[in-house]
C-alpha positions as CSV (number, residue, x, y, z in Angstrom):
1,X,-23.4,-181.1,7.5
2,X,-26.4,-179.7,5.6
3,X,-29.3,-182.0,5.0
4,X,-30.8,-183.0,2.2
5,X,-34.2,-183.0,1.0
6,X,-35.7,-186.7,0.0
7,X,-35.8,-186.0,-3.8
8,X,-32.2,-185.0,-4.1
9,X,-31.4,-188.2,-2.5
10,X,-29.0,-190.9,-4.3
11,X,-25.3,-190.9,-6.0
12,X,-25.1,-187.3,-7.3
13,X,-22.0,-185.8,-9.3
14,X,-19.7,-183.0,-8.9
15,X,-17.1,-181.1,-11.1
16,X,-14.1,-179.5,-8.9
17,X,-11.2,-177.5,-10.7
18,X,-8.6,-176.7,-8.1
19,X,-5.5,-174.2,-8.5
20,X,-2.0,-175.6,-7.3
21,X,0.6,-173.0,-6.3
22,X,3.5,-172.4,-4.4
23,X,4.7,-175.9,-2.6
24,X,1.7,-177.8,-4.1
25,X,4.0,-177.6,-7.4
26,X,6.5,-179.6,-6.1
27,X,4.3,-182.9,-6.0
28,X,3.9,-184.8,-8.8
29,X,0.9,-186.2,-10.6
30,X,0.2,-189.3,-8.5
31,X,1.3,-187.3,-5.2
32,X,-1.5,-184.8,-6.4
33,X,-4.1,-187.6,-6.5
34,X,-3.6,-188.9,-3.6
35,X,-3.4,-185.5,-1.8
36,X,-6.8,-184.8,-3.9
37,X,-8.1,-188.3,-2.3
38,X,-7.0,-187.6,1.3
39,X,-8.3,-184.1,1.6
40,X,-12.2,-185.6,0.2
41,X,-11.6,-188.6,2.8
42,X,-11.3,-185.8,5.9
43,X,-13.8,-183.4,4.4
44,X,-16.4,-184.4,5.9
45,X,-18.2,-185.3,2.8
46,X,-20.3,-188.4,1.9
47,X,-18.0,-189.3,-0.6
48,X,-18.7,-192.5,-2.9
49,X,-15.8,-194.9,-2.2
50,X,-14.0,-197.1,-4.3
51,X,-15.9,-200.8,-3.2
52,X,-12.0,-202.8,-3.4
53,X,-9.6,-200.3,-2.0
54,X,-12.3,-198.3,0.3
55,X,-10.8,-194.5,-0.7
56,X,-13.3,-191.5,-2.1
57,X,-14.2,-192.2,-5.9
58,X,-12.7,-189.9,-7.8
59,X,-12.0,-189.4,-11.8
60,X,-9.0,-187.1,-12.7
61,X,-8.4,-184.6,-15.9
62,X,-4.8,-184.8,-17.7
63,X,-1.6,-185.7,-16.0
64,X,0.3,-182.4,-14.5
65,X,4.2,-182.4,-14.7
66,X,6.1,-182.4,-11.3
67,X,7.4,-178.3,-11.3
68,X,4.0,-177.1,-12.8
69,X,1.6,-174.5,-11.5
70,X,-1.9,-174.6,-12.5
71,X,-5.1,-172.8,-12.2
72,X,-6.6,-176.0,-13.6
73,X,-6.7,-179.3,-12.2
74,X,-10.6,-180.9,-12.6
75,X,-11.7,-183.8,-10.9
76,X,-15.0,-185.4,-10.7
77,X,-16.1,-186.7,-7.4
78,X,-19.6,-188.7,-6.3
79,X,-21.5,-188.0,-2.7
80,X,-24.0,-190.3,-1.9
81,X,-26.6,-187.0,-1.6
82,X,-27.0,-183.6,-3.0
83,X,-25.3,-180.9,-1.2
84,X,-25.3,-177.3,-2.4
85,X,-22.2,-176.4,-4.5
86,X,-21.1,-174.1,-2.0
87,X,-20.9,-176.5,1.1
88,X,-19.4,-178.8,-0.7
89,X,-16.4,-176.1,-1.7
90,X,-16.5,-175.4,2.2
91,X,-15.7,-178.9,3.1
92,X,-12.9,-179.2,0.7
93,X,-11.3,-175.7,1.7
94,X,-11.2,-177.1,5.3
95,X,-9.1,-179.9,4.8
96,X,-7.0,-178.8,0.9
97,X,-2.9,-178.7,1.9
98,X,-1.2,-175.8,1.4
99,X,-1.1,-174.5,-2.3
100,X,-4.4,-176.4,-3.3
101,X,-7.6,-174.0,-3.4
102,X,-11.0,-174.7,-4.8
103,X,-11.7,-172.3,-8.0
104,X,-15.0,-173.6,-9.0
105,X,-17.4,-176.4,-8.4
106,X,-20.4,-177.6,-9.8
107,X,-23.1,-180.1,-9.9
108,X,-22.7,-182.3,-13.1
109,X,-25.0,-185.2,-14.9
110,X,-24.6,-188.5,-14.0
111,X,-23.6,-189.7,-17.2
112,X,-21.8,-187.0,-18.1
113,X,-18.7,-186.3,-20.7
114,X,-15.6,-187.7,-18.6
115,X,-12.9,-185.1,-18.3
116,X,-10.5,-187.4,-20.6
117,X,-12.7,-188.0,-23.3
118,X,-13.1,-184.3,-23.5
119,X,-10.0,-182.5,-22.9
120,X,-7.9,-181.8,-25.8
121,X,-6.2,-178.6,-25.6
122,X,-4.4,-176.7,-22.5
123,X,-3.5,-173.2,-21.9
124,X,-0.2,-172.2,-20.6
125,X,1.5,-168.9,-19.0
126,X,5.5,-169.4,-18.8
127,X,7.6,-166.3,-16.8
128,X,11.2,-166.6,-17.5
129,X,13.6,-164.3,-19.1
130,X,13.8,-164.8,-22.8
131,X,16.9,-163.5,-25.1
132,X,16.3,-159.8,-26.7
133,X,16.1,-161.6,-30.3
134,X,12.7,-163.9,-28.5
135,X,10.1,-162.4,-30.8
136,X,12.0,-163.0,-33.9
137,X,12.7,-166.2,-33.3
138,X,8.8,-167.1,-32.2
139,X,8.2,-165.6,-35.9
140,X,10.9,-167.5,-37.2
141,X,9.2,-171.1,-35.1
142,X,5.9,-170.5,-36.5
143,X,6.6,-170.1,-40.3
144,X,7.9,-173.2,-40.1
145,X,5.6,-175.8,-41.7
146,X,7.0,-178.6,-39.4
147,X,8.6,-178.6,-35.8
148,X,10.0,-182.0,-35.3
149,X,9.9,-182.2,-31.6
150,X,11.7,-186.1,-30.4
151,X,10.7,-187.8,-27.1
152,X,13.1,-190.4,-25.5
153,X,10.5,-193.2,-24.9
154,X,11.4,-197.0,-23.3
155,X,11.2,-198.6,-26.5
156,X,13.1,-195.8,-28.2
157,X,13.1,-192.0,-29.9
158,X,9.3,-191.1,-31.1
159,X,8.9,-187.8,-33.2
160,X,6.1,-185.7,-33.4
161,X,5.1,-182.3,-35.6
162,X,4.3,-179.7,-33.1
163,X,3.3,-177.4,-35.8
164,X,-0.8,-178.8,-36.0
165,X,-0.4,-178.9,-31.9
166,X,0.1,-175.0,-31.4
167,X,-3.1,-173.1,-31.3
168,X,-1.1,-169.6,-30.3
169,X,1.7,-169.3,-29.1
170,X,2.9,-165.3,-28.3
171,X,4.8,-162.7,-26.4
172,X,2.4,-161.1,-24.0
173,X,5.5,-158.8,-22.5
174,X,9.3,-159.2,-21.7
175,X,9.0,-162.2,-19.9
176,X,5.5,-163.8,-20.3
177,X,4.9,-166.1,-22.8
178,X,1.3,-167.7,-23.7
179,X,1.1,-171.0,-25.3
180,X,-2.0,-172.5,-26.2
181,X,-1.8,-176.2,-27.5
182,X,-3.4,-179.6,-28.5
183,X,-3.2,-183.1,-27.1
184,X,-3.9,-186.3,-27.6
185,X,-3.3,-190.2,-27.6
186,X,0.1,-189.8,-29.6
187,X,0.5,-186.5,-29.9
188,X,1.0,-184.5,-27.3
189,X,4.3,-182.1,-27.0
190,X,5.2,-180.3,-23.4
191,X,5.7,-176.7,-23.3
192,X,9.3,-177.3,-22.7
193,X,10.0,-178.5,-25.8
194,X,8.7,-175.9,-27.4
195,X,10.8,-173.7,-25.6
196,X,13.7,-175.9,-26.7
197,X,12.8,-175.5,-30.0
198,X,12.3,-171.6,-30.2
199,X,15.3,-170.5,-28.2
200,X,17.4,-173.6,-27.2
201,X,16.8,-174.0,-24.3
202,X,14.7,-173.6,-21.1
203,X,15.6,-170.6,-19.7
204,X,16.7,-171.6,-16.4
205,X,14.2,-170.6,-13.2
206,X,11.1,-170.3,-15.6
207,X,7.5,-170.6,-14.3
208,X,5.0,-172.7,-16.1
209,X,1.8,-172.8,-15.3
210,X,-1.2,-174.4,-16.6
211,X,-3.8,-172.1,-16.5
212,X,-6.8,-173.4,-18.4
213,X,-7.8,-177.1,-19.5
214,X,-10.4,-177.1,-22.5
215,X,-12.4,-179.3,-25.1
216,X,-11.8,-178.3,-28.9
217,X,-15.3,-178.0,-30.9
218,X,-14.8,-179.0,-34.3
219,X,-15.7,-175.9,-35.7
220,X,-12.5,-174.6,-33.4
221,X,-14.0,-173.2,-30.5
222,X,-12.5,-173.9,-26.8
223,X,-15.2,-174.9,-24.3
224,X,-14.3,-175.0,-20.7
225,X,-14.7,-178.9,-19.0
């Protein structure tokens, strides 16, 4: 492992966004976390553990669905010293299962923003074959002033308007869609059910994957975590 010079000594932060593809898909949020944990346990690393349960420290961005691709999945991890970015993005590609691989990673603040007090919008690329009518109906979906969208939830049905959720939402070609949208405590609305929405039904063997995570300014712009 690299050393480290005196100064740089002490708990130091890092940023890691990871892509999941192929297999990696098929594990769901918690299965990603603790594959996430494991592979910063036999990194290598001087990974900051967790005093009660003895595991790596580690603070996660928004839930992914089990099925989901992404090129976006941010977690926050703390060494015990400063390493350069890029041997710490060595150690992780060493031990990463298959479908997991390190996009970028950075040294971060220590009392920086947390990934879920910032995040608040997500970007989406769906591949599926849509009906030849599919950019008729989108127009049709977003002239409407409300789209009631109804979760099942223990204590009963909730409803939410999708309509202030949709940042875009287009026809990049045949069979790509791109979907931009907002979420929050109470609010948030899956891509799925937007697909439900605009043609029925989710087109069966479509791709999703999450391919940006962002923080909304409030004069509208999207600022990567």
């Amino acid at each position: 492992m690299p050393s480290t010079s005196p100064a740089l000594r002490g708990p130091v932060r890092y940023r890691v966004c990871v892509a999941r593809l192929g297999e990696a898909r098929n594990l769901t949020h918690l299965g990603q976390i603790e594959a996430l944990r494991r592979a910063v346990g036999e990194s290598g690393l001087p990974a900051l553990l967790d005093g009660r349960r003895k595991r790596p420290r580690l603070a996660f961005g928004p839930a992914i669905s089990l099925g989901w691709e992404s090129l976006a999945e941010y977690f926050d991890m703390e060494l015990s010293s400063a390493l350069a970015p890029e041997d710490v993005a060595a150690g992780l590609k060493k031990s990463l299962k298959d479908g997991f691989s390190v996009r970028t990673l950075r040294r971060i603040p220590s009392f920086f923003p947390s990934l879920d007090s910032t995040i608040n919008v997500a970007s989406y690329q769906i591949e599926a074959i849509f009906p030849d009518d599919a950019r008729t109906r989108l127009s049709q979906l977003l002239a409407r002033r409300e789209i009631v969208v109804e979760k099942i939830k223990e204590v009963g049905v909730e409803r939410v308007d999708a309509r202030p959720l949709i940042v875009r939402m287009e026809l990049a070609g045949p069979g790509r869609l791109g979907m931009v949208l907002r979420f929050g405590p109470k609010r948030t609305v899956k891509p799925e059910a937007l697909l439900r929405e605009w043609i029925g039904s989710v087109p069966e063997g479509a791709l999703i994957r999450r391919d940006g995570l962002f923080s909304e300014t409030s004069a509208g712009e999207l600022m990567t975590p």
